[in-house]
N, C-alpha and C positions, 0 to 999 in steps of 0.2 A: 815548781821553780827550780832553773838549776844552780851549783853554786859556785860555778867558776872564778866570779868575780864577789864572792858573800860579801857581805860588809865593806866595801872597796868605797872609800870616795872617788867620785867623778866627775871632773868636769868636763862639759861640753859645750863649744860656743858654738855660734850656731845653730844649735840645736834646737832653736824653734819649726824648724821646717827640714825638708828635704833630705840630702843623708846625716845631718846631725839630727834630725826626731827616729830615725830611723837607728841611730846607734843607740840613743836615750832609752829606747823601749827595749832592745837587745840586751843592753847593759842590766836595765833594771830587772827582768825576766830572769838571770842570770845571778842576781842577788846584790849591786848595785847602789849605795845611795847618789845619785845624781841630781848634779848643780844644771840644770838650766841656763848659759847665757847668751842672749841675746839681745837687740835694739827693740825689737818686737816684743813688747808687753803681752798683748793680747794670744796671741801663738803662743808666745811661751807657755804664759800662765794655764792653756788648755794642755799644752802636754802634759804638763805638773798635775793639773786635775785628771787624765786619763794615766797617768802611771799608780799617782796615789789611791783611783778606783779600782784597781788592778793588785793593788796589795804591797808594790814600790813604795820609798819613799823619795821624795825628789823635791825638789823647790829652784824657785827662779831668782836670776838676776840681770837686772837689767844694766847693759854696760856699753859702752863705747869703749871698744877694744883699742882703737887706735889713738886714747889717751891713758898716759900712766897712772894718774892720779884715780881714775875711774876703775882702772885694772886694780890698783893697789887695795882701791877701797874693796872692791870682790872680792878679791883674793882674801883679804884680812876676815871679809864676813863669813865665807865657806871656814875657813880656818877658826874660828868663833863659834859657830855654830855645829860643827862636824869632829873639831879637833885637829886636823890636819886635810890633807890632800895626797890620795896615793895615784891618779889617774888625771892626765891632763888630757882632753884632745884637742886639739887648733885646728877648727873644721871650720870657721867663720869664712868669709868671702863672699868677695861681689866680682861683678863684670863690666868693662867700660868699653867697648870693643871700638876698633877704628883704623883705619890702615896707617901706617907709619905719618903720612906726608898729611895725613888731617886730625890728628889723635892731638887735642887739647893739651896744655899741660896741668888744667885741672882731672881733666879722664886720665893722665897717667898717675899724679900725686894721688886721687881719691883710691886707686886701686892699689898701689904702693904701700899707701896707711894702711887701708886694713888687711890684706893679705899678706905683706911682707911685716912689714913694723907692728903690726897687732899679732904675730904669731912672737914675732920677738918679746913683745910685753908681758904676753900670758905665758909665755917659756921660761920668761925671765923669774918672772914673781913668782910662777909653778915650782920652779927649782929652788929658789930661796926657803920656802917654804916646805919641801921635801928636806931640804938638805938641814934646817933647823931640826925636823921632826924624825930625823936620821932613823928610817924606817924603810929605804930605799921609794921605789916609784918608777911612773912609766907615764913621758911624752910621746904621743903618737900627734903628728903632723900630717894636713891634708894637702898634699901637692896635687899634681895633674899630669898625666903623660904629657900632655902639650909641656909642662915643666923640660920635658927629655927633646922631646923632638921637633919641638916650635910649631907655631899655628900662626896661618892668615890673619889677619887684623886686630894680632892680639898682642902686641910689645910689653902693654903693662902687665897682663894678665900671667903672660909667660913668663916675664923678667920675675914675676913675685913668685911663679910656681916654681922655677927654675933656685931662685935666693931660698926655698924652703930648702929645697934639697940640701943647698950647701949647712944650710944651718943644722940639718938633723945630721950630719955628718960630723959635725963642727962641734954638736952639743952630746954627741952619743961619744966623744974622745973625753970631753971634759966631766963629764956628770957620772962615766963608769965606775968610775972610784968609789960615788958613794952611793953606789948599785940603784944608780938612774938607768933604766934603759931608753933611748932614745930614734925612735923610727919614724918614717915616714910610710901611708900610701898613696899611691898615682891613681885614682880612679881615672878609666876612659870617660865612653860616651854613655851618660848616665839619663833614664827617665824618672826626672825630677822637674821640679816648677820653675828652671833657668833658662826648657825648651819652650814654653809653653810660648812664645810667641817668635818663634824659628819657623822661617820656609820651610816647609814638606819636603819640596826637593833636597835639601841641604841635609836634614836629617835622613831623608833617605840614602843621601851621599854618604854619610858616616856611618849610617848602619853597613853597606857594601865594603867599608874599608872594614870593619872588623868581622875576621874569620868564622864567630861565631852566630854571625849575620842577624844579629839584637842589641838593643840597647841593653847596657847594664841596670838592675835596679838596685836601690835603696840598700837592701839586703845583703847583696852582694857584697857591697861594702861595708856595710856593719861588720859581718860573719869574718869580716877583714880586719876591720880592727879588734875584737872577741879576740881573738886568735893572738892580736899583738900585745894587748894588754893581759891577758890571764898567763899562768904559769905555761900554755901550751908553746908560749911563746919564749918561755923562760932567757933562753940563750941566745937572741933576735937582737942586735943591737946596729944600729949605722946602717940599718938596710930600705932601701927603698921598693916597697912591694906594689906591682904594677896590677892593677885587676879592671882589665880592660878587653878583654874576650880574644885577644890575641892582635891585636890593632896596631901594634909594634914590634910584632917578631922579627 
């Protein structure tokens, strides 16, 4: 095992599936205790069971990010249970897609809540709870290039990927002081279970737009965040790091 992150707490939302299980097992590999949270019980609870056969320690929470009260109560129990919090990640999200002129305004609010305002909550309470523990810490936030360069039928999607940004900007000014670093990554076009019922053709269209002519995996993006969260990252702060195979040069 290695020990980049030894004894580091972690949170990850998300991280019942696709690249939050994928940063969970990195993390924990690494030296890691890792919070599990997600709406998915049953996912959860198997990563928590394959990290802790693995030699990890890690447990789950089950949460509705896009209320406070549910956020708080998290937060309060990792913080109970661990002692503190020196690792947030805000990898949570969903997808509502729809082109401008037929996009609901429940498909834009449901994407809104948890992508934008559930990253605020868990940023929020994350920092509170670093800043009591005055031990410093590190927010890493999941944006998306589409965040940068906007996408087809995607207003809520984008508008939340686009509001992380400003927030990891906005929160890496204010949380310096008490040696919070605060980043964002952009993954591109990632093979995860979000494609899993996408036209062929379409994915084959996004693989042609990126230069490295693949989709990204999993990995990719963990080794991404590893990077933002350990010391290797030490001096990383306000930056938005794009790991999309070149898909926006």
């Amino acid at each position: 095992m290695n020990e980049l992150l030894k004894d580091k707490v972690a949170v990850i939302t998300g991280g019942a599936n696709g690249l939050g299980k994928a940063i969970a097992f990195l993390f924990s590999e690494n030296g890691a205790k890792v919070v599990i949270v997600d709406v998915n019980q049953e996912a959860g609870d198997k990563v928590v069971t394959e990290i802790i056969k693995g030699g990890g320690i890690a447990s789950f929470e089950k949460t509705n990010i896009s209320n406070s009260t549910y956020v708080k109560k998290m937060m309060d129990n990792v913080v109970a249970k661990y002692g503190g919090i020196d690792i947030l990640i805000n990898n949570a999200g969903i997808l509502a897609d729809a082109r401008l002129v037929k996009m609901t305004e429940e498909e834009w609010d449901r994407v809104i809540n948890i992508n934008l305002k559930g990253i605020f909550l868990c940023g929020q309470a994350a920092a509170k709870a670093m800043i009591e523990k005055d031990n410093g810490g590190v927010i890493l936030n999941t944006s998306s290039v589409v965040g940068i360069y906007g996408n087809f039928g995607q207003s809520n999607y984008v508008a939340s990927k686009a509001g992380v940004i400003g927030m990891t900007k906005t929160w890496a000014r204010e949380l310096g002081k008490h040696n919070i670093r605060v980043n964002a990554v952009a993954p591109g076009f990632m093979k995860t279970e979000i494609i899993k019922d996408m036209p062929e053709k379409i994915i084959n269209y996004m693989i042609e737009k990126t230069y490295l002519k693949r989709m990204g995996e999993p990995e990719d993006i963990a080794n991404a965040f590893l990077y933002l969260a350990s010391d290797m990252g030490k001096y990383v702060n306000g930056t938005v790091l794009s790991v999309d195979g070149g898909v926006v040069i």
